[in-house]
N, CA, C and O atoms as CSV, one atom per row, in Angstrom:
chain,resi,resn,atom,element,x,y,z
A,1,UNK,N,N,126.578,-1.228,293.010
A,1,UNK,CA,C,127.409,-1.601,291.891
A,1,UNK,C,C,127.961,-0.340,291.233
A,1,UNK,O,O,127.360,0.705,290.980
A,2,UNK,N,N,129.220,-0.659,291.014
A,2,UNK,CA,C,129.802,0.751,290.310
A,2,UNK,C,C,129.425,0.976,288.719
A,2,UNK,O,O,128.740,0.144,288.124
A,3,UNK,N,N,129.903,2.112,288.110
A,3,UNK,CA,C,129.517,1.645,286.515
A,3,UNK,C,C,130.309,0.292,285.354
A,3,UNK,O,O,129.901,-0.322,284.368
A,4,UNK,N,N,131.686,0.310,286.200
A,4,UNK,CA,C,132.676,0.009,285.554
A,4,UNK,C,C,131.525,-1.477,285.397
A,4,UNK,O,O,131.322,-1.894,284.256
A,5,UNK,N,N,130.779,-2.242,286.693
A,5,UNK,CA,C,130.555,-3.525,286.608
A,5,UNK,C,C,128.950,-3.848,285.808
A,5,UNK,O,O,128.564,-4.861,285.224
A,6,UNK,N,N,128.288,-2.603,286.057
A,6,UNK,CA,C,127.140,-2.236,284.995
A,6,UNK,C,C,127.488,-2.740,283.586
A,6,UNK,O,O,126.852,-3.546,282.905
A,7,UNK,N,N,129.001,-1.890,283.194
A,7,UNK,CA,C,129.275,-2.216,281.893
A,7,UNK,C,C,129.818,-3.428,281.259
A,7,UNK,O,O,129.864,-3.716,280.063
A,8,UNK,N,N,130.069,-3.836,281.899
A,8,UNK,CA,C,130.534,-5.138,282.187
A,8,UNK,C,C,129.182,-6.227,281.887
A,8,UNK,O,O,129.379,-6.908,280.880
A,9,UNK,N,N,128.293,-6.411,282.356
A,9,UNK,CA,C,127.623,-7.109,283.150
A,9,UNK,C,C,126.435,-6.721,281.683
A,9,UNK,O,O,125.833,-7.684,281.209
A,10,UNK,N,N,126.218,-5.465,281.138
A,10,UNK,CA,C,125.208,-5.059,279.870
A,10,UNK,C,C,126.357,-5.776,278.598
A,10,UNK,O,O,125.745,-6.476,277.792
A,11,UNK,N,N,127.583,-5.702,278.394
A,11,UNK,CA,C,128.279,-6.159,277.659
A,11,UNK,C,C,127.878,-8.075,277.166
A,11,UNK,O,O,127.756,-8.785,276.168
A,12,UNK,N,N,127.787,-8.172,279.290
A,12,UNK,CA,C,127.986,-9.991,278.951
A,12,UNK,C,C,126.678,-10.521,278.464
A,12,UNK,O,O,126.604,-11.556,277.801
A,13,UNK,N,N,125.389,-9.615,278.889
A,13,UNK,CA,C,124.038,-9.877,278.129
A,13,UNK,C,C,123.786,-9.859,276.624
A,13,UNK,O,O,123.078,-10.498,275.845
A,14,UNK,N,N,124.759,-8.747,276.535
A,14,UNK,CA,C,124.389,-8.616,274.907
A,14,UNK,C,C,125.356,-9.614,274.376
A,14,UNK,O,O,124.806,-10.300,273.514
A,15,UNK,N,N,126.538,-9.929,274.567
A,15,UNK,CA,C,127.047,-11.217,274.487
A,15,UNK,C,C,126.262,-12.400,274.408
A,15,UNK,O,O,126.300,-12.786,273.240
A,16,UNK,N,N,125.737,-12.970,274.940
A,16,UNK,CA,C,124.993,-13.753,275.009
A,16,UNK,C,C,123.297,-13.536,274.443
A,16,UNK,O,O,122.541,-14.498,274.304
A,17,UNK,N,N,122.940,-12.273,274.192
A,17,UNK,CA,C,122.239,-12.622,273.244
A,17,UNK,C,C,122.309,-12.576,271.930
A,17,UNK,O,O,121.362,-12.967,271.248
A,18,UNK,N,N,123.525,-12.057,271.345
A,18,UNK,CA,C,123.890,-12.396,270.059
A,18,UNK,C,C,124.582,-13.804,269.824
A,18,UNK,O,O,124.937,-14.076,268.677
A,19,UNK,N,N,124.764,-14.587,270.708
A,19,UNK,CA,C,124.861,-15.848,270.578
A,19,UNK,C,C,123.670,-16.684,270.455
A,19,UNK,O,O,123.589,-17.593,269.629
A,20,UNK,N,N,122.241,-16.205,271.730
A,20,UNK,CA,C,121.450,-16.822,271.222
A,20,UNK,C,C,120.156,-16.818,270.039
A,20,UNK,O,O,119.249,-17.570,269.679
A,21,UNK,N,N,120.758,-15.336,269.668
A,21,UNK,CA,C,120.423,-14.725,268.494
A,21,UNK,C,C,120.686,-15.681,267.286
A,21,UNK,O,O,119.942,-16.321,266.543
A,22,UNK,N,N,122.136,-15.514,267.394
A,22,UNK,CA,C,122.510,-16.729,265.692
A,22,UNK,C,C,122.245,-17.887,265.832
A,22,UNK,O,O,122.063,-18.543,264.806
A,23,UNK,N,N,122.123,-18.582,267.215
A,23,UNK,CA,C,121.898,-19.989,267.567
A,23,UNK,C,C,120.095,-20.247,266.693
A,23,UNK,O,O,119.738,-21.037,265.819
A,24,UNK,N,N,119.357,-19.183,267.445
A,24,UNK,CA,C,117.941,-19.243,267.085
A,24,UNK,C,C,118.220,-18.677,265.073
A,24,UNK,O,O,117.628,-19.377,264.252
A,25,UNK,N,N,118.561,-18.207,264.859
A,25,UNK,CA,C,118.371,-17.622,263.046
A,25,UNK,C,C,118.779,-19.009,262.693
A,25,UNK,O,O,118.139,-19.585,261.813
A,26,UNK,N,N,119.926,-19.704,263.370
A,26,UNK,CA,C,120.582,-20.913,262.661
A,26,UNK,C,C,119.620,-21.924,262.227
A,26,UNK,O,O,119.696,-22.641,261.229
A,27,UNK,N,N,118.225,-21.860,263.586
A,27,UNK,CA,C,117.717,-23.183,263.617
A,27,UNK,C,C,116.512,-22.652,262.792
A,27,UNK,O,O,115.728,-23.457,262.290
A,28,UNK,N,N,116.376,-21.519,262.666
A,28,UNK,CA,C,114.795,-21.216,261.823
A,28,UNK,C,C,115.926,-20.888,260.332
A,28,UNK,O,O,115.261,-20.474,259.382
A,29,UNK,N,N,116.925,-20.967,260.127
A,29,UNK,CA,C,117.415,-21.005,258.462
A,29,UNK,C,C,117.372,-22.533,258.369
A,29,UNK,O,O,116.900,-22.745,257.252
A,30,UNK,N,N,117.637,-23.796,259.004
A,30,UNK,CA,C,117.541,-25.069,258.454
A,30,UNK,C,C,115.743,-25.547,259.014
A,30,UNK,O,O,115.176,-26.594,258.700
A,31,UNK,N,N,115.437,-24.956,259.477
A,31,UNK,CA,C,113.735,-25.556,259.335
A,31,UNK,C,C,113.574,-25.044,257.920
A,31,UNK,O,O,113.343,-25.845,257.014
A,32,UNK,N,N,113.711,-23.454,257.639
A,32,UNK,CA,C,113.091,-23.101,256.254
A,32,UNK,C,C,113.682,-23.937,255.194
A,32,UNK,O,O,113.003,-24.432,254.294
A,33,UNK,N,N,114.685,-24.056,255.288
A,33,UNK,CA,C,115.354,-25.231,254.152
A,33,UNK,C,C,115.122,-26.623,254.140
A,33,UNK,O,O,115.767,-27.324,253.360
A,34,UNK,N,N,114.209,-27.158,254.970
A,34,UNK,CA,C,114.110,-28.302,255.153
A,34,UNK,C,C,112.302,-28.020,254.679
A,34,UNK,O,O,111.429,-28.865,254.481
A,35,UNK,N,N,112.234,-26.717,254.622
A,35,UNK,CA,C,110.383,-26.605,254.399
A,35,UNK,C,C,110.445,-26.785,253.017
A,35,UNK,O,O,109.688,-27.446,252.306
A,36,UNK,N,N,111.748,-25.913,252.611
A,36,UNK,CA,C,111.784,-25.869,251.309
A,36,UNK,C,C,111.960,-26.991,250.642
A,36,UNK,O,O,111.605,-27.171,249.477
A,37,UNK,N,N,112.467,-27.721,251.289
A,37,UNK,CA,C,112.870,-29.208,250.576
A,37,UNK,C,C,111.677,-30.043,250.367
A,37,UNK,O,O,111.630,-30.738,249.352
A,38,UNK,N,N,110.943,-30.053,251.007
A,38,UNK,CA,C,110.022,-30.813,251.800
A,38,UNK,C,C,108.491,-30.338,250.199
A,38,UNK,O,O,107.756,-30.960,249.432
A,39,UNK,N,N,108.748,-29.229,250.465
A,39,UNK,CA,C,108.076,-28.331,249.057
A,39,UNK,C,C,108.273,-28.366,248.135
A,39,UNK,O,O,107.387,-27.911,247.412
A,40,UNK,N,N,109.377,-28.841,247.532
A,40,UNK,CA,C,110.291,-29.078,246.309
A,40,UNK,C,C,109.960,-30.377,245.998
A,40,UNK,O,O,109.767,-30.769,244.847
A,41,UNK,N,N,109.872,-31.222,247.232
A,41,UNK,CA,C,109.856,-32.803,246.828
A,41,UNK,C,C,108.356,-32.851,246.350
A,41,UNK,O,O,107.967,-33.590,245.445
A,42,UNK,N,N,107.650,-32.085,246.973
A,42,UNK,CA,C,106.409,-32.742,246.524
A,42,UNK,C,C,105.769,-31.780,245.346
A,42,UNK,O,O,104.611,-32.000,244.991
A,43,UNK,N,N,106.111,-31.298,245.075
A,43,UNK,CA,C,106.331,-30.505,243.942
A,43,UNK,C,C,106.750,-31.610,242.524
A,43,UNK,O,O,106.137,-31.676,241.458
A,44,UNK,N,N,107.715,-32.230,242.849
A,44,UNK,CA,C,108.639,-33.284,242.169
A,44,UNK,C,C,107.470,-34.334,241.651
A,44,UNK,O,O,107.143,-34.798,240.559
A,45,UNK,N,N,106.960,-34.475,243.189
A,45,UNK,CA,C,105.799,-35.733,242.858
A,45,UNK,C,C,104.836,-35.602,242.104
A,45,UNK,O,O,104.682,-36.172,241.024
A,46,UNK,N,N,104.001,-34.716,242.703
A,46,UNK,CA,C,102.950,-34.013,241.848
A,46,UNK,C,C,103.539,-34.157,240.276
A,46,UNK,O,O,103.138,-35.152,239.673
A,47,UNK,N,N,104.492,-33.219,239.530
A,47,UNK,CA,C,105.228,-33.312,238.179
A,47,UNK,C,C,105.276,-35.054,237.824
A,47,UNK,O,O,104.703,-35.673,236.927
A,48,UNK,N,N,105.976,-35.424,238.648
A,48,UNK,CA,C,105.900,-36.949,237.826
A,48,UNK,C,C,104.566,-37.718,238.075
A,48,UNK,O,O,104.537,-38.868,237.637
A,49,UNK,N,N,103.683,-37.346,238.584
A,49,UNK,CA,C,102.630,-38.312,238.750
A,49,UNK,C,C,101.518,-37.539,237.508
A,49,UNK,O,O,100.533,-38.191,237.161
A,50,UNK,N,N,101.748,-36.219,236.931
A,50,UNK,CA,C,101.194,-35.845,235.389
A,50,UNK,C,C,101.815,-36.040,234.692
A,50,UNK,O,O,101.325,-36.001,233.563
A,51,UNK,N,N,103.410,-36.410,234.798
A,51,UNK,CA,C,104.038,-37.550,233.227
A,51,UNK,C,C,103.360,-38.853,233.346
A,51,UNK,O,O,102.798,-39.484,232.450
A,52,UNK,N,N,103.509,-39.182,234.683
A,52,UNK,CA,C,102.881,-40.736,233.860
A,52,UNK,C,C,101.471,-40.927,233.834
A,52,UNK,O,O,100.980,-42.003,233.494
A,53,UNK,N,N,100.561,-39.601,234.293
A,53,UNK,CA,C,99.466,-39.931,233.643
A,53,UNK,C,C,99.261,-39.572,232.400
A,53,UNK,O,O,98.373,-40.150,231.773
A,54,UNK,N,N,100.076,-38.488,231.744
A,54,UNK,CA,C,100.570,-38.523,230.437
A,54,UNK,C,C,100.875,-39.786,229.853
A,54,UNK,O,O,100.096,-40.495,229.217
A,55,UNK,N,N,101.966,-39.990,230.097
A,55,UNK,CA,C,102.108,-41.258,229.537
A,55,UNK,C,C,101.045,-42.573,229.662
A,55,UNK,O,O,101.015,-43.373,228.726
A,56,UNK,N,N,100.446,-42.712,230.475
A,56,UNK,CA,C,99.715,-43.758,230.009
A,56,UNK,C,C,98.744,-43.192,228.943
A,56,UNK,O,O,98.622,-43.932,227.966
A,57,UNK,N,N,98.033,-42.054,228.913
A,57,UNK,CA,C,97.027,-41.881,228.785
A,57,UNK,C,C,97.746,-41.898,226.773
A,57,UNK,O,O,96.868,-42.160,225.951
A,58,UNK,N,N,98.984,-41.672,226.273
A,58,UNK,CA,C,99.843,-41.290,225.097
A,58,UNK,C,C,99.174,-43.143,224.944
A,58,UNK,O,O,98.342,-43.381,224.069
A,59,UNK,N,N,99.595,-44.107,225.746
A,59,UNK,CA,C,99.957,-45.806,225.508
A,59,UNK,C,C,98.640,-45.983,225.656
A,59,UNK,O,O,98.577,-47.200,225.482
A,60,UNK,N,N,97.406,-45.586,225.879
A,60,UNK,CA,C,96.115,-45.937,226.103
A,60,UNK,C,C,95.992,-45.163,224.452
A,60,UNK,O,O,96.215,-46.003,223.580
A,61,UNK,N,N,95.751,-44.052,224.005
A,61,UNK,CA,C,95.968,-44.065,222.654
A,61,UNK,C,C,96.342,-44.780,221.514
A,61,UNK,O,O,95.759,-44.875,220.435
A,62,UNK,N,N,97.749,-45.438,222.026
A,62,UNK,CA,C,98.396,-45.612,220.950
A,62,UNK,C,C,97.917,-47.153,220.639
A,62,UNK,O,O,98.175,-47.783,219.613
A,63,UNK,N,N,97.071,-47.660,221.899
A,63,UNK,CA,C,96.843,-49.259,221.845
A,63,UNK,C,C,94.970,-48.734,220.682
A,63,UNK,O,O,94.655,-49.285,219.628
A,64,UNK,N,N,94.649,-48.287,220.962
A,64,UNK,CA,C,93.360,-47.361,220.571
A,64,UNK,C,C,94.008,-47.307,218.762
A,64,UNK,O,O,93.488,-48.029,217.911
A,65,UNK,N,N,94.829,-46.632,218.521
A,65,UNK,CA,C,95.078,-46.537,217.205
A,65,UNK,C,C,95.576,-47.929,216.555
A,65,UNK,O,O,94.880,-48.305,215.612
A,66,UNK,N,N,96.875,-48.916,216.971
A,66,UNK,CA,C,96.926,-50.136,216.716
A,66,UNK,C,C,95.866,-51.252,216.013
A,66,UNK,O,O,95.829,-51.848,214.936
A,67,UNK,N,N,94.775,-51.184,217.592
A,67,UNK,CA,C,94.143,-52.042,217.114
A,67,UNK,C,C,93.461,-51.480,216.174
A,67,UNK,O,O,93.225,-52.258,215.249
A,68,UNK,N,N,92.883,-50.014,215.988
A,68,UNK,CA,C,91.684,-49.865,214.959
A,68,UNK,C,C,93.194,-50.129,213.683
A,68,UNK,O,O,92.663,-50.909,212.893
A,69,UNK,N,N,94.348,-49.943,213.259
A,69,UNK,CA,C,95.535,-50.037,212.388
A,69,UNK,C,C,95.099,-51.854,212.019
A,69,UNK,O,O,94.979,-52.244,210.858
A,70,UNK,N,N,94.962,-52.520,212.894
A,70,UNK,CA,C,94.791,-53.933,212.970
A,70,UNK,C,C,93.537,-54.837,212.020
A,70,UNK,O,O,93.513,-55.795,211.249
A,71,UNK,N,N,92.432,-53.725,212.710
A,71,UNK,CA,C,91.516,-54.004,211.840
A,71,UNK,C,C,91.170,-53.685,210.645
A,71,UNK,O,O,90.299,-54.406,210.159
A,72,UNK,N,N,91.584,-52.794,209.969
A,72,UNK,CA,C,91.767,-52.524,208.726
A,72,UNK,C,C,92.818,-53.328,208.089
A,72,UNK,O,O,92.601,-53.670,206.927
A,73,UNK,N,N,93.897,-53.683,208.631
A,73,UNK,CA,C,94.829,-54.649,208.134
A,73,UNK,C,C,94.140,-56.314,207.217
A,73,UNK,O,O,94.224,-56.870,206.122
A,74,UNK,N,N,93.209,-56.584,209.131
A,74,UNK,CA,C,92.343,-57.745,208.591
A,74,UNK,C,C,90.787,-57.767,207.689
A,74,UNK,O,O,90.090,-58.703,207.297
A,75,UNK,N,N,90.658,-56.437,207.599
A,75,UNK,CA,C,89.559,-56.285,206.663
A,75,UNK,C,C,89.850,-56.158,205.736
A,75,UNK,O,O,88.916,-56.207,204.935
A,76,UNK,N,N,91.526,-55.862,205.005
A,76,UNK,CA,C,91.426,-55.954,203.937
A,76,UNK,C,C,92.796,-57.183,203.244
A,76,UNK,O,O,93.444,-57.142,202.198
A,77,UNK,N,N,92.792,-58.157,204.377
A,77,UNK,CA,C,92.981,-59.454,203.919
A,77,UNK,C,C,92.425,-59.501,202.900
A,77,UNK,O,O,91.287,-59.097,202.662
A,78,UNK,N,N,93.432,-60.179,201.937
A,78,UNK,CA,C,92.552,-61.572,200.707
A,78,UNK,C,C,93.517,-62.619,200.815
A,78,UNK,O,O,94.716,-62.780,201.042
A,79,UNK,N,N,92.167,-63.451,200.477
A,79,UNK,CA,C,92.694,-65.087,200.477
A,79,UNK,C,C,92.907,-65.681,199.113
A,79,UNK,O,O,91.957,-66.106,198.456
A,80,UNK,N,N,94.473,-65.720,198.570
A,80,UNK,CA,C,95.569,-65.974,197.596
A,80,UNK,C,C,95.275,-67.398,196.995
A,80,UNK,O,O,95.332,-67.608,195.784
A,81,UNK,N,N,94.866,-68.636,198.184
A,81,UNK,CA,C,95.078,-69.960,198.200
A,81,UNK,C,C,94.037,-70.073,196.893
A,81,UNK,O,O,94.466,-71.073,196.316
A,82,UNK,N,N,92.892,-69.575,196.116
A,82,UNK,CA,C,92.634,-70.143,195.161
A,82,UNK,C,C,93.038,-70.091,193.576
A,82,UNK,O,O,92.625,-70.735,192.612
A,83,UNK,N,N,94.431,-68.621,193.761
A,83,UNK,CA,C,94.446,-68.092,192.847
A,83,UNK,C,C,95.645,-69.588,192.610
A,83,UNK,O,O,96.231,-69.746,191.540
């Protein structure tokens, strides 16, 4: 082989591996973004599953204050009907 086809021939390799160069970065940049997503979502979940145990735990209170509000209400009923 002469050089001319050497050069040629090292050209068409590196050709082709900078194709399968960006082909491969392409597919490991949308796995990482799909890791990331994937991380984000449950991230998301986690966050809303301590609001609403927040929140119940605010409505488990607030039924807690009511009724004791309730019973003082009816303990300090008076009965009018003899006046």
């Amino acid at each position: 082989m002469n050089k001319n086809t050497l050069q040629s021939l090292k050209k068409i390799a590196i050709f082709f591996l900078v194709i399968l160069i960006s082909a491969c970065s392409k597919d490991l940049n949308v796995n990482l973004n799909k890791k990331e997503d994937l991380n984000n979502s449950l991230v998301n979940k986690f966050e809303n599953k301590e609001i609403i145990k927040q929140i119940k735990e605010l409505y488990n209170e607030s039924i807690v204050k009511l009724s004791k509000a309730n019973q003082v209400l009816n303990a300090n009923t008076f009965d009018f009907s003899n006046v």
